[in-house]
Backbone bond lengths (Angstrom), bond angles and torsions (degrees), N, CA, C in turn:
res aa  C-N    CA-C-N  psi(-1)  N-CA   C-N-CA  omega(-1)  CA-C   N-CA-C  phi
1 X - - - 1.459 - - 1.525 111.97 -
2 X 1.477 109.76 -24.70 1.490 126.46 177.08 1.663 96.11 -34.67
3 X 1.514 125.88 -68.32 1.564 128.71 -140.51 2.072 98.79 -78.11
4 X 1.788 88.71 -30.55 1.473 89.73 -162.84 1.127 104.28 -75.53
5 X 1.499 140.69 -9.08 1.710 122.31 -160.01 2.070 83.00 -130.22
6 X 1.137 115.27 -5.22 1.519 98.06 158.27 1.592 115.59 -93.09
7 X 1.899 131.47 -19.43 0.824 109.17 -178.68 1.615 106.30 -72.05
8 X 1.732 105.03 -41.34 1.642 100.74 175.20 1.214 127.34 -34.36
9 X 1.563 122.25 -48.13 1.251 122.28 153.47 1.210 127.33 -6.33
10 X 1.599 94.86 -89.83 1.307 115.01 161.49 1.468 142.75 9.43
11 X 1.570 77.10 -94.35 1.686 115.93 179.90 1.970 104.55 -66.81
12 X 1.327 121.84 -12.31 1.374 128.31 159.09 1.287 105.13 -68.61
13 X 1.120 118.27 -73.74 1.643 131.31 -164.01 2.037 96.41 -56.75
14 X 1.217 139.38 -61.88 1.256 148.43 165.29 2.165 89.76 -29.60
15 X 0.906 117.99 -45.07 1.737 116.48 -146.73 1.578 109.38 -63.69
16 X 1.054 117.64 -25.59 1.565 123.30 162.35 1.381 117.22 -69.78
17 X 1.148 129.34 -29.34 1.362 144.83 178.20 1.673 98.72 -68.45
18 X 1.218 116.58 -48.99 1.703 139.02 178.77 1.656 96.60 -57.88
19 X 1.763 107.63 -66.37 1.345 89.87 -176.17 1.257 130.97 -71.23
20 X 1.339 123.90 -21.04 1.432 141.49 154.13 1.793 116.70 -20.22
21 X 1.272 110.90 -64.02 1.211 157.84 166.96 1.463 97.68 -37.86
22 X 1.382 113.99 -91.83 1.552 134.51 174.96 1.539 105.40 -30.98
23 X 1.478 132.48 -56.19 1.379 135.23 -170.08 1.549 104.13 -64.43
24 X 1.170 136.62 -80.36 1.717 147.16 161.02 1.794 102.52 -33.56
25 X 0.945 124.32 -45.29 1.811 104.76 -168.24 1.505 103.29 -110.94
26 X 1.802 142.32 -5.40 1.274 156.39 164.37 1.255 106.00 -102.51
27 X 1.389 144.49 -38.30 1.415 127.85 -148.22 1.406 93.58 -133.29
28 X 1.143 124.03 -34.63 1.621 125.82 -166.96 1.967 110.36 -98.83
29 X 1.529 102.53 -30.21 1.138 123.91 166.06 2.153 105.35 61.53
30 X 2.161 79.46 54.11 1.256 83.66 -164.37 1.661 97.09 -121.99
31 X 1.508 134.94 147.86 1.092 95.01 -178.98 1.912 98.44 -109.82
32 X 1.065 124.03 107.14 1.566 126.40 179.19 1.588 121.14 -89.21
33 X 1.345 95.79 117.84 2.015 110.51 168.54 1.134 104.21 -70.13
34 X 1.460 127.26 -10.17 1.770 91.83 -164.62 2.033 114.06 -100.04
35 X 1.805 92.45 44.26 1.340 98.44 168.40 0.973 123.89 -82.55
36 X 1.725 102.65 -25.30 2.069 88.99 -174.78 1.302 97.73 -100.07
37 X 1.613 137.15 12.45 1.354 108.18 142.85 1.489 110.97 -78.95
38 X 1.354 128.23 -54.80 1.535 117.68 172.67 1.319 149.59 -21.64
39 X 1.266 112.12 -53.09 1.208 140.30 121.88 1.865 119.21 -2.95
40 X 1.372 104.96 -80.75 1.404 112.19 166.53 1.410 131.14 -73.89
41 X 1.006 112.96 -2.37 1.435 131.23 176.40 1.564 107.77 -96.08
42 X 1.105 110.72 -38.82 1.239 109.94 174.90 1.937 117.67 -73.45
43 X 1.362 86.50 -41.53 1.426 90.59 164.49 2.018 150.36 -64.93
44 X 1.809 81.34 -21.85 1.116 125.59 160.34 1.937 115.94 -70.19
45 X 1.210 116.87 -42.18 1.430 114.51 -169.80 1.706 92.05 -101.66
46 X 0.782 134.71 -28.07 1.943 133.24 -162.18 2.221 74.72 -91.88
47 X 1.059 136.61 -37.34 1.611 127.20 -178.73 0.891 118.85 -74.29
48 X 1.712 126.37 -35.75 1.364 130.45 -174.08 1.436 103.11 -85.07
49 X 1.499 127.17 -22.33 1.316 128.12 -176.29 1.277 106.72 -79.86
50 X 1.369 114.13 -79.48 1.214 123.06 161.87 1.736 136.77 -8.33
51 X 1.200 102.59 -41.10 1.725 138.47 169.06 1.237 99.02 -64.61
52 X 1.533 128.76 -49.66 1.247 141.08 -161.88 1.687 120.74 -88.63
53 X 1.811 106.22 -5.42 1.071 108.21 178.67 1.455 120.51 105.52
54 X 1.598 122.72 -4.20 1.218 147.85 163.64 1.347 147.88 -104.79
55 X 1.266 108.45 40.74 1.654 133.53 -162.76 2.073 109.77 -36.70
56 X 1.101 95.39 -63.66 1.296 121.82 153.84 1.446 127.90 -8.81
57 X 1.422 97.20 -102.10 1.712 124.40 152.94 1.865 113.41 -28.47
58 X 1.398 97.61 -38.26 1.550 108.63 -172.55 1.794 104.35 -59.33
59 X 1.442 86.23 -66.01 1.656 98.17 -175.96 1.438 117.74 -44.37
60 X 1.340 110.33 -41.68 1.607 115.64 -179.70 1.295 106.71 -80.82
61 X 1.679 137.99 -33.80 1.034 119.67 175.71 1.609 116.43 -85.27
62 X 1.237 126.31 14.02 1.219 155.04 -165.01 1.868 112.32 -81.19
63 X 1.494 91.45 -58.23 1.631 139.70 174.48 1.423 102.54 -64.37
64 X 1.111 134.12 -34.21 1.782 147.21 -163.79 1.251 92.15 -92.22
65 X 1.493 117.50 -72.30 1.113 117.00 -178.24 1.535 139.37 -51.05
66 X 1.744 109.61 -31.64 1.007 98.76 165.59 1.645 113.82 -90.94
67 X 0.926 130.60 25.78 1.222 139.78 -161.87 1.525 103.53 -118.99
68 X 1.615 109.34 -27.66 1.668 103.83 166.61 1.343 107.53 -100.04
69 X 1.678 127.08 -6.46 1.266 116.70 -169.68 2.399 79.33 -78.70
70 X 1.269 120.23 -49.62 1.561 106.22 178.47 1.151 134.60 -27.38
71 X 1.925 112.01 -52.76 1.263 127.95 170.13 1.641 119.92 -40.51
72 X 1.975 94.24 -49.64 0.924 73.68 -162.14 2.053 117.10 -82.44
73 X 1.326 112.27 -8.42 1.527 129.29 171.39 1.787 93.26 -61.65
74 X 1.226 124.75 -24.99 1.568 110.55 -177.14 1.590 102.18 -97.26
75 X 1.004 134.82 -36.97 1.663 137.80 157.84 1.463 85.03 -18.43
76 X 1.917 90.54 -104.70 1.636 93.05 -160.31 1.853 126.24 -42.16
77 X 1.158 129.39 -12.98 0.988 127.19 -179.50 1.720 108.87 -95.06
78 X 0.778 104.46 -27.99 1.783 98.50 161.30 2.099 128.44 -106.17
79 X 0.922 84.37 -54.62 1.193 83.49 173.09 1.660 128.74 -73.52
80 X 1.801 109.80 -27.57 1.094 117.91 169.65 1.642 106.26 -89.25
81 X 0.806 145.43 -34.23 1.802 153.84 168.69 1.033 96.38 111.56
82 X 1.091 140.18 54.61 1.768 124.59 176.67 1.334 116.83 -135.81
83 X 1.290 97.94 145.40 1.555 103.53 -164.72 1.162 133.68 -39.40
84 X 1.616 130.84 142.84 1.519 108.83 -165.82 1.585 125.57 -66.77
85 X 1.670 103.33 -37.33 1.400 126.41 143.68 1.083 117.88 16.05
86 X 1.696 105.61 -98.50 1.381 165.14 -171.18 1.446 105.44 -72.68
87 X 1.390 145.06 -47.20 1.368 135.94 121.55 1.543 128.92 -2.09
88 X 1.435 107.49 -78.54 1.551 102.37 179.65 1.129 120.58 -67.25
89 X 1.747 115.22 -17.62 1.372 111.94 -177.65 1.574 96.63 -59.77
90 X 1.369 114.20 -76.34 1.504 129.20 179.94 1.816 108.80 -6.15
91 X 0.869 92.53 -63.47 1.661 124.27 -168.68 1.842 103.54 -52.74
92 X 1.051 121.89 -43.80 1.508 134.98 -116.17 2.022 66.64 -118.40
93 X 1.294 110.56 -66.47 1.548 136.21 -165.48 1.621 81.95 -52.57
94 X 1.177 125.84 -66.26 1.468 114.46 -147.37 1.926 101.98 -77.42
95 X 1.598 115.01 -19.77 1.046 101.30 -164.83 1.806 113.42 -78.51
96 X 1.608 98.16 -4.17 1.579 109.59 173.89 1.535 112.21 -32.82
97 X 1.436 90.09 -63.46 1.783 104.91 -175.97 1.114 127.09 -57.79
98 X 1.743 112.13 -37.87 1.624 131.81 176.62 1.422 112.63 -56.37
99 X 1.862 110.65 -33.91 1.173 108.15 -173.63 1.604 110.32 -106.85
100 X 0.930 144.66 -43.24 1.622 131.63 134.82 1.672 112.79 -4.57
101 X 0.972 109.43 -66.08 1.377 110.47 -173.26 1.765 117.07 -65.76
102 X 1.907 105.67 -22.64 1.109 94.23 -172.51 1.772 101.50 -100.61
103 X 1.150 133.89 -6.00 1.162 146.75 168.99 1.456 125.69 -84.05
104 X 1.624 99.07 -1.21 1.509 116.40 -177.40 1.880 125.26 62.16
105 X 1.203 90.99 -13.87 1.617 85.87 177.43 1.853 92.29 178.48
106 X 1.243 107.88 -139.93 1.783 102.23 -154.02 1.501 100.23 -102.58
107 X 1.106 106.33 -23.08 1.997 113.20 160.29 1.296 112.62 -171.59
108 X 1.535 91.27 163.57 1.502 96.90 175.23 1.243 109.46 -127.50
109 X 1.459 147.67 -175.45 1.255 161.00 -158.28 1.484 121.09 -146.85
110 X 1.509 99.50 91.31 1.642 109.94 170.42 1.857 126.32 -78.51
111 X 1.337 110.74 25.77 1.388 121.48 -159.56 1.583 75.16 -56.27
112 X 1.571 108.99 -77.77 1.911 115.27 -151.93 1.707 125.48 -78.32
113 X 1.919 90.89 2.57 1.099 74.53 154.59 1.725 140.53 -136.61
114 X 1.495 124.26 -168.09 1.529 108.36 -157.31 1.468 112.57 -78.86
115 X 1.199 107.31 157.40 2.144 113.84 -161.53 1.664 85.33 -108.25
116 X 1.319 90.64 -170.60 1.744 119.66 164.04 1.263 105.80 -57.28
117 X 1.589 128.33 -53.26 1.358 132.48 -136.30 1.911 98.57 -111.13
118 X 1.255 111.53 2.46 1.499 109.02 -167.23 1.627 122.87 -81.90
119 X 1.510 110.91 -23.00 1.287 119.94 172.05 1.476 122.61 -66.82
120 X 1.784 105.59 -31.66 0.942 127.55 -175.37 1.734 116.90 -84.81
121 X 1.142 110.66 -30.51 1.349 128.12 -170.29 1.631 94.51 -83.84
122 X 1.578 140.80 -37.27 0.843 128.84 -172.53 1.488 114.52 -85.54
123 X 1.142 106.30 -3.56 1.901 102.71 -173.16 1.831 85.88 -79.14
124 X 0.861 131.08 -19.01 1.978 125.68 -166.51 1.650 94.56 -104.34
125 X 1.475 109.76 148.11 1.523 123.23 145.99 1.333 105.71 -21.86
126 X 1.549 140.49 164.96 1.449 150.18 -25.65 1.976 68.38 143.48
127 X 1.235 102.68 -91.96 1.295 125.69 -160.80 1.659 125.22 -41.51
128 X 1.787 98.18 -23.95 1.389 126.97 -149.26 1.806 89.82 -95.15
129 X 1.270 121.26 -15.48 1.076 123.99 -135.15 2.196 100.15 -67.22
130 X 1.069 95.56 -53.44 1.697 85.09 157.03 1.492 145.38 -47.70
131 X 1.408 91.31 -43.80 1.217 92.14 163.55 1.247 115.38 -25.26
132 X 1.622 88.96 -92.95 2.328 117.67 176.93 1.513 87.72 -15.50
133 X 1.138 119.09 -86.91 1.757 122.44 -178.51 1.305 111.56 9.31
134 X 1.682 90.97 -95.53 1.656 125.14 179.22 1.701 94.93 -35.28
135 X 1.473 134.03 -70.39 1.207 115.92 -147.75 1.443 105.84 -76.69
136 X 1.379 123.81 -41.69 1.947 111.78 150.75 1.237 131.93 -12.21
137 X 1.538 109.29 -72.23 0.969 117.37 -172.03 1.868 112.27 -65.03
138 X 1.245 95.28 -36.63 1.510 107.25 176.39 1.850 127.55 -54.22
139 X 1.371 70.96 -44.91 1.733 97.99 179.94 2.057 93.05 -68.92
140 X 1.176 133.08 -66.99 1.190 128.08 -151.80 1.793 108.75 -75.99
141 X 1.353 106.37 -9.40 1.647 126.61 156.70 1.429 98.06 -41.41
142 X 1.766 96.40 -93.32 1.330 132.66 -174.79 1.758 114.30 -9.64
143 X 1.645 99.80 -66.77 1.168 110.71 -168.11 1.455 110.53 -79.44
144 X 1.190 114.52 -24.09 1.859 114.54 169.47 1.394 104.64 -81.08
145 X 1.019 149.86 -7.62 1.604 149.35 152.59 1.573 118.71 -71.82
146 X 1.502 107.70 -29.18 1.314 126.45 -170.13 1.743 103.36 -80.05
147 X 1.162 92.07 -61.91 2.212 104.53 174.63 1.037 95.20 -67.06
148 X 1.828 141.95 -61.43 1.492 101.50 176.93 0.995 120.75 -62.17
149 X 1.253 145.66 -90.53 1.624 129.24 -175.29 1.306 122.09 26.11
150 X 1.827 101.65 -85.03 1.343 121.19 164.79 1.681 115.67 -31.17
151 X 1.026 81.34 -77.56 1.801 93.48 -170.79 2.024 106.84 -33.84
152 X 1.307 114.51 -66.81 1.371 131.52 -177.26 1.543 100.69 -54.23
153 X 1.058 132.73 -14.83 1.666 129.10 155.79 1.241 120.52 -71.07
154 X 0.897 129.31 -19.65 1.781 152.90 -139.24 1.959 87.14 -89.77
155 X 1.096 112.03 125.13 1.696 99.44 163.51 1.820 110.69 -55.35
156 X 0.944 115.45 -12.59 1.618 97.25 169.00 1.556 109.99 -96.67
157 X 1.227 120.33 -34.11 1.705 118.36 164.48 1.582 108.99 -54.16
158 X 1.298 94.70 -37.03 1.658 90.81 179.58 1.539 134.51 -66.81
159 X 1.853 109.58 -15.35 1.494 137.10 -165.43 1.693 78.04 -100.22
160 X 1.293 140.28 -35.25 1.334 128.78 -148.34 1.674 82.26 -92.45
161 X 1.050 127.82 -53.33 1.431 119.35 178.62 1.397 133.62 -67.04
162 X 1.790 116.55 -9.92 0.948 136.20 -153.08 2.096 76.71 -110.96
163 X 1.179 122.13 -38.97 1.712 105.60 172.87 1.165 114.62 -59.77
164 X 1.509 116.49 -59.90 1.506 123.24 172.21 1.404 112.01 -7.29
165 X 1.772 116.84 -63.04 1.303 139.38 -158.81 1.284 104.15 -77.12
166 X 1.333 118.21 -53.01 1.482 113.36 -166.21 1.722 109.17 -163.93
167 X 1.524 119.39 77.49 1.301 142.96 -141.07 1.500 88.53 -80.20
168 X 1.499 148.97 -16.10 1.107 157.73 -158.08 1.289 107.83 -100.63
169 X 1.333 106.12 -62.89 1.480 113.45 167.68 1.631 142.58 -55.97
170 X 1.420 86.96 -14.63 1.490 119.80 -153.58 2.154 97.26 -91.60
171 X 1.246 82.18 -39.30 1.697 108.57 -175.58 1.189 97.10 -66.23
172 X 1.899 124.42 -58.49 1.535 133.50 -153.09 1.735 101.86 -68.98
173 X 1.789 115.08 -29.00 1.134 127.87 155.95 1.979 114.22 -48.39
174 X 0.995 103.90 -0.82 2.089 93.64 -173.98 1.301 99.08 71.54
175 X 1.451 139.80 -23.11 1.512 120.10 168.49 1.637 118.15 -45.23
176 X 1.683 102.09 127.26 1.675 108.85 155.08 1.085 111.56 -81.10
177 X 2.012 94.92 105.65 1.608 115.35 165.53 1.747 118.97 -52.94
178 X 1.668 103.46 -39.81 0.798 90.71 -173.61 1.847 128.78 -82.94
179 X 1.044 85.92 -17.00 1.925 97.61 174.45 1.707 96.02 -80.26
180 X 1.214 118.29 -12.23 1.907 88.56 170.14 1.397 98.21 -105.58
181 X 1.285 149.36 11.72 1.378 138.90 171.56 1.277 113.47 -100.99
182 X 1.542 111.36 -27.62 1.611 110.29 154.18 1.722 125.40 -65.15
183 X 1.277 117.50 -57.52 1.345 146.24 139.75 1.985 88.64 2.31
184 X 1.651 103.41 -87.68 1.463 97.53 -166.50 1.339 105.36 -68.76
185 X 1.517 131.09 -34.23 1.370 114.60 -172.74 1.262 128.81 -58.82
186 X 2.149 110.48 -32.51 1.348 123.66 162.58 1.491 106.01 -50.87
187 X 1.207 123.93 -58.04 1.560 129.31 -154.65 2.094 106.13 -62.64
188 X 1.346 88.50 -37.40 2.059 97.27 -175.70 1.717 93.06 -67.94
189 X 1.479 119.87 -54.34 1.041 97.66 -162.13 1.530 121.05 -81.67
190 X 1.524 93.56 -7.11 1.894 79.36 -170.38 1.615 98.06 -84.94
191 X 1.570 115.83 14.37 1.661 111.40 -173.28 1.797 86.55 -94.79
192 X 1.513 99.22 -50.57 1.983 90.30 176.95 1.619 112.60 -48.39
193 X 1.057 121.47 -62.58 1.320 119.20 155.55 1.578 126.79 14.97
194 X 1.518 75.83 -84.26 1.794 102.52 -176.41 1.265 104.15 -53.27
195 X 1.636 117.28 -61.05 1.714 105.11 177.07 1.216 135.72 -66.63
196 X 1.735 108.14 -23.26 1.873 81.05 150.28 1.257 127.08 -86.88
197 X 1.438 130.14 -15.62 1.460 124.26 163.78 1.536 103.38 -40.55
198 X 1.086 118.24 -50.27 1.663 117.63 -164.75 1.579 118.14 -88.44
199 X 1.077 121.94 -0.30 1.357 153.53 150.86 0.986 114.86 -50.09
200 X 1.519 108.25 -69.46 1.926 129.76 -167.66 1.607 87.06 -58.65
201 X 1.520 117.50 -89.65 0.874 105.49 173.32 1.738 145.69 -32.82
202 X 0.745 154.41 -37.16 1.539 164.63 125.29 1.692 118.70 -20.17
203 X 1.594 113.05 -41.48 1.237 116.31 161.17 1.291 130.65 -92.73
204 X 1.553 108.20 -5.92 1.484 114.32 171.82 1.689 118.07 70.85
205 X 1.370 94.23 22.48 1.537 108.30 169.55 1.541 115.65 -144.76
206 X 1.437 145.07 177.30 0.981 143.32 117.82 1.772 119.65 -113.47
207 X 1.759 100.62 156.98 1.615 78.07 -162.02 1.448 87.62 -142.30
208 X 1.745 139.50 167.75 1.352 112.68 -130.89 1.982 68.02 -124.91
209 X 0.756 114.79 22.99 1.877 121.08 -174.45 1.269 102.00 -134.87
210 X 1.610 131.68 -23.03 1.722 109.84 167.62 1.314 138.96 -53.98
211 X 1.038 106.17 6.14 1.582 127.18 171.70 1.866 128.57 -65.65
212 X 1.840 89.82 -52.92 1.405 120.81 167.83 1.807 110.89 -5.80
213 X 0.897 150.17 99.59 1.678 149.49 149.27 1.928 102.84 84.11
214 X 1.377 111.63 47.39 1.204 134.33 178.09 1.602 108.62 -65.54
215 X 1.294 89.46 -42.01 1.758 114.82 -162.81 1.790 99.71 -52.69
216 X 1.905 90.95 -55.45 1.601 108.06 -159.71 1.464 106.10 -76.01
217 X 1.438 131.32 -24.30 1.102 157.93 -174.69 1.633 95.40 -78.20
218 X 1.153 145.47 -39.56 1.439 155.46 164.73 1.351 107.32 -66.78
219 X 1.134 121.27 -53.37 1.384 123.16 -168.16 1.381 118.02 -75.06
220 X 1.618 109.77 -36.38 1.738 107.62 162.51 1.125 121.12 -64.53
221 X 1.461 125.30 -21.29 1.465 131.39 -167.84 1.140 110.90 -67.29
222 X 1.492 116.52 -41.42 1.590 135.92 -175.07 1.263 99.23 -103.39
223 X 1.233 141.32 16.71 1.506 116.39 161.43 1.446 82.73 -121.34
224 X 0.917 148.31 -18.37 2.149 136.89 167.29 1.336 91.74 -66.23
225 X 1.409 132.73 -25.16 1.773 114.38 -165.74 1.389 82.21 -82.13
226 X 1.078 119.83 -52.99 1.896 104.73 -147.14 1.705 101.30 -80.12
227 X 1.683 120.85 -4.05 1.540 89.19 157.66 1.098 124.63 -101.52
228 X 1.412 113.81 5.87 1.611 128.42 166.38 1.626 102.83 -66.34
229 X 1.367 107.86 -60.57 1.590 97.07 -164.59 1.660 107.69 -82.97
230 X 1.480 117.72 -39.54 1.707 106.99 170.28 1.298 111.63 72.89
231 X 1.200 119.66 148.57 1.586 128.29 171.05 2.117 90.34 86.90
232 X 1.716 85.63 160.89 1.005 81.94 165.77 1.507 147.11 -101.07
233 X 1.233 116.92 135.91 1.377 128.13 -129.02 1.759 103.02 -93.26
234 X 1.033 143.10 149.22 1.751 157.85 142.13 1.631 98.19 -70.25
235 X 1.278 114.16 148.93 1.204 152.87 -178.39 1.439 92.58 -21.70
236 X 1.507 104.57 -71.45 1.070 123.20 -137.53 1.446 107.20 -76.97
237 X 1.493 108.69 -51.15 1.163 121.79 -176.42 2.145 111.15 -64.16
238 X 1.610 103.01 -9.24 1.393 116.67 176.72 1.745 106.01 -67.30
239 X 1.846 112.08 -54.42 1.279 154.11 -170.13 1.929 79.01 -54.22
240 X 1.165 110.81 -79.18 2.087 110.17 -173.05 1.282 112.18 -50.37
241 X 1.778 126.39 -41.08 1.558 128.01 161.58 1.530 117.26 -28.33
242 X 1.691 98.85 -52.47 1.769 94.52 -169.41 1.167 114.08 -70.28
243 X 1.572 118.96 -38.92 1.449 142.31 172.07 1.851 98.78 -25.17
244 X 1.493 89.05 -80.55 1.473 109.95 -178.00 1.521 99.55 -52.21
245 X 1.405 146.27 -69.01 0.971 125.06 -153.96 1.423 111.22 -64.01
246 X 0.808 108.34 -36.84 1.860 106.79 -174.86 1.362 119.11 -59.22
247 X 1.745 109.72 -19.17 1.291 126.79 -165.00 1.596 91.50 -89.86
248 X 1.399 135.39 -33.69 1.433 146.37 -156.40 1.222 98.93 -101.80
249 X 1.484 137.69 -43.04 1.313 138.26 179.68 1.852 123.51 -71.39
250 X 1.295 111.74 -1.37 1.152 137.00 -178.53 1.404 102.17 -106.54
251 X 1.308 113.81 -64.43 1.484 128.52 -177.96 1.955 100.90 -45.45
252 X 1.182 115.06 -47.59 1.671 124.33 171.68 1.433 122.66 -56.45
253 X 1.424 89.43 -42.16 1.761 108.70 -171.94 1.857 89.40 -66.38
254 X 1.606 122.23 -58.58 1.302 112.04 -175.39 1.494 113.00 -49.74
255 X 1.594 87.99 -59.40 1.992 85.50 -161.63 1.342 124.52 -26.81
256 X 2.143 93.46 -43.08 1.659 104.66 -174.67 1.284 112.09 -57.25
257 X 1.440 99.22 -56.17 1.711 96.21 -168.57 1.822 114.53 -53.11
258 X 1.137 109.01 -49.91 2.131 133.97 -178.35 1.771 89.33 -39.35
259 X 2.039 121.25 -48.37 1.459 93.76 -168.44 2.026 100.17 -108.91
260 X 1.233 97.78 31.38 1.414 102.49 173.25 1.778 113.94 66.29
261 X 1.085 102.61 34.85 1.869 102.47 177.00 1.460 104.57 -91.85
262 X 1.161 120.89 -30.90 1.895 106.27 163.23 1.523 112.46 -153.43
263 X 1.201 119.60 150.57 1.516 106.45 163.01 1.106 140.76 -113.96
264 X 1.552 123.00 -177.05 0.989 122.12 -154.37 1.777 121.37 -44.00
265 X 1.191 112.10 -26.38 1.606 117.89 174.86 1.917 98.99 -65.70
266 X 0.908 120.29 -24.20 1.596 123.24 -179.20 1.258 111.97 -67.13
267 X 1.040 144.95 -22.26 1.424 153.02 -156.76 1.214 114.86 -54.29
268 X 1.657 109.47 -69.16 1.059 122.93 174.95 1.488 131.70 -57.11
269 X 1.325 103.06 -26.03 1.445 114.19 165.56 1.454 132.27 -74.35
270 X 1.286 99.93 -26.83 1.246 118.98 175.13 0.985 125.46 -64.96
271 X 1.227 117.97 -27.26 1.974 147.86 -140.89 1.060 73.44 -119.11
272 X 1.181 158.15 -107.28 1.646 172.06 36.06 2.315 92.93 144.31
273 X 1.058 100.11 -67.94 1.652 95.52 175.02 1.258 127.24 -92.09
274 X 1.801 109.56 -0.53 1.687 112.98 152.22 1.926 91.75 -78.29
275 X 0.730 149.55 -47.79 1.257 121.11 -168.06 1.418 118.19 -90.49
276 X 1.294 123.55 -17.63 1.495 125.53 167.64 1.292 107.94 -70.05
277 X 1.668 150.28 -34.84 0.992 153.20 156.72 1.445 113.29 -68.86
278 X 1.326 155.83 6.85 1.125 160.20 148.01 1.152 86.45 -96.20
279 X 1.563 171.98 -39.76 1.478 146.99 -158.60 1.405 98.88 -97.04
280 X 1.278 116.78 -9.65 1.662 99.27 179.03 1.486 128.03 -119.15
281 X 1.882 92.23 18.69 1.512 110.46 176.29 1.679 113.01 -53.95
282 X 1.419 107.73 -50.69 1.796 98.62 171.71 0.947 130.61 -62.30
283 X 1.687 117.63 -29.63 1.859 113.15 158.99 1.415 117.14 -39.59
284 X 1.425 90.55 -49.24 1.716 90.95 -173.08 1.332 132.99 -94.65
285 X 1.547 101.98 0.48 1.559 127.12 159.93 2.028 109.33 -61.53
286 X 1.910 92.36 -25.49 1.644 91.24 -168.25 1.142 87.86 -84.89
287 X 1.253 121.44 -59.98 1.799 123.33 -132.95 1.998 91.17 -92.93
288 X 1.579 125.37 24.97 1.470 112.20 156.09 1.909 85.14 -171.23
289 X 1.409 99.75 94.80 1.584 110.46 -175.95 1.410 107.91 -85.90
290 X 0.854 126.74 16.36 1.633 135.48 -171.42 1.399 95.91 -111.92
291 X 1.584 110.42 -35.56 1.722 97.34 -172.02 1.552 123.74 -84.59
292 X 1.079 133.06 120.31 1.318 134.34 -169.01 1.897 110.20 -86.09
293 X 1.751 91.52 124.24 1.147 106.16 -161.56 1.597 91.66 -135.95
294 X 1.205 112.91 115.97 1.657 109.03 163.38 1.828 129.01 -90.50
295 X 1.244 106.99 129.00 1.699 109.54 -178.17 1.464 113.33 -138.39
296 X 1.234 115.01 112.92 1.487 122.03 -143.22 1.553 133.51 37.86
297 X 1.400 89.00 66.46 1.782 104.14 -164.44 1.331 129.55 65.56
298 X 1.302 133.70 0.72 1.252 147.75 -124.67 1.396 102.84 -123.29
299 X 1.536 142.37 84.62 1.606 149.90 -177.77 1.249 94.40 -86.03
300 X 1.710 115.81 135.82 1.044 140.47 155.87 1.732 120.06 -125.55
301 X 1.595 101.60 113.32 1.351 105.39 -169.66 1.411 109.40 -86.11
């Protein structure tokens, strides 16, 4: 039970990173690099805080941060004209330094000191200590599924989803395209953010390279949810897909490794041709229309 209720863990703490993911490449219909700097940046400010005696403070300023590293990937992509691509690269590249610099060197070490979850973890037995974990991590799921939801009902969540769909039309409406593509790009990243802030903390390190293939690691999460859940999906029930997938794509990653079918150097590869083979299901939905292939529930005979 050891592997199964630490990958769950896991795959909780990863699930903001998922929904992050889900908003920019499902709702925004954008595809953005500047997760695995976000990602590390976030992990970087929730470590240096945290280090400092402010576990707390970390997480929320964690959320800011990746939330201005978005702005600024939506700047250059609208206002500067440049590719969205080519944007996050920019973004992602420069935040190397931002986060080095804000972590003071290439890591630091939160073993001794106190997290989010430590006040709480000490009122229980020794034994309990996952638990506390699990329901943290569970709980800070919950409520970021809960505000999005909400939020994406909102007539302005609704203009941010309504670009995604049809960014032309959306404009001829008097909607500012560009204040809802910043809008979502702030909102995805300050959720990546959050999961490595909550990461750093939880693993008792931050490290200035946990960032590394964040992107691809996001993108399987949410394409395992949507062939888990199938059919076609509402917002919301999209928002629980990533949840779940991230929770299932971890859960896989263990099993493999627990009966020795690949290791840990495999990961990335693995992750890497579950999502290159899910992006090229409609090529091959065209070029052999007889063969039935499902991609977000979706059979074509």
């Amino acid at each position: 039970m050891g592997f199964l209720t630490d990958s769950i863990l896991l795959g909780l703490q990863y699930a903001m990173l998922a929904l992050g993911v889900y908003i920019t490449f499902r709702v925004l219909n954008i595809p953005d690099l500047t997760v695995d700097g976000s990602f590390t940046f976030g992990i970087a400010v929730s470590g240096a805080l945290t280090a400092a005696g402010h576990p707390v403070l970390g997480l929320l300023l964690a959320i800011a941060a990746g939330a201005g590293a978005g702005l600024i990937t939506g700047f250059l992509q609208t206002f500067a004209g440049i590719h969205p691509i080519v944007a996050g690269i920019l973004t992602m590249t420069g935040l190397y330094t931002i986060n080095i610099t804000v972590l003071g060197g290439p890591n630091i070490s939160l073993i001794d000191s106190d997290k989010f979850f430590t006040a709480a973890q000490g009122l229980l037995p020794y034994e309990y200590r996952t638990v506390v974990r699990m329901a943290f991590a569970l709980l800070i799921v919950a409520v970021a599924v809960l505000l999005l939801a909400l939020f994406f009902k909102t007539s302005y969540g609704l203009s941010i989803r309504a670009t995604g769909d049809n960014e032309d039309m959306v404009r001829a409406s008097s909607i500012n395209t560009t204040a809802t593509k910043l809008t979502a790009l702030a909102i995805a990243n300050g959720l990546v953010a959050l999961s490595g802030g909550v990461i750093a903390q939880f693993q008792g390190f931050a490290d200035i390279n946990s960032g590394s293939g964040m992107i691809v690691v996001g993108l399987a999460s949410v394409i395992i949810g949507e062939v888990l859940f199938g059919g076609r999906r509402p917002l919301t029930v999209g928002l629980i897909s990533a949840v779940v997938g991230s929770v299932a794509y971890r859960l896989i990653i263990a099993l493999a490794l627990q009966i020795n079918i690949l290791n840990a150097n495999s990961l990335k590869l693995i992750s890497a041709v579950i999502v290159g083979i899910t992006l090229a299901i409609p090529a091959i939905q065209k070029k052999f229309p007889n063969l039935k292939l499902r991609r977000g529930g979706q059979k074509n005979a």
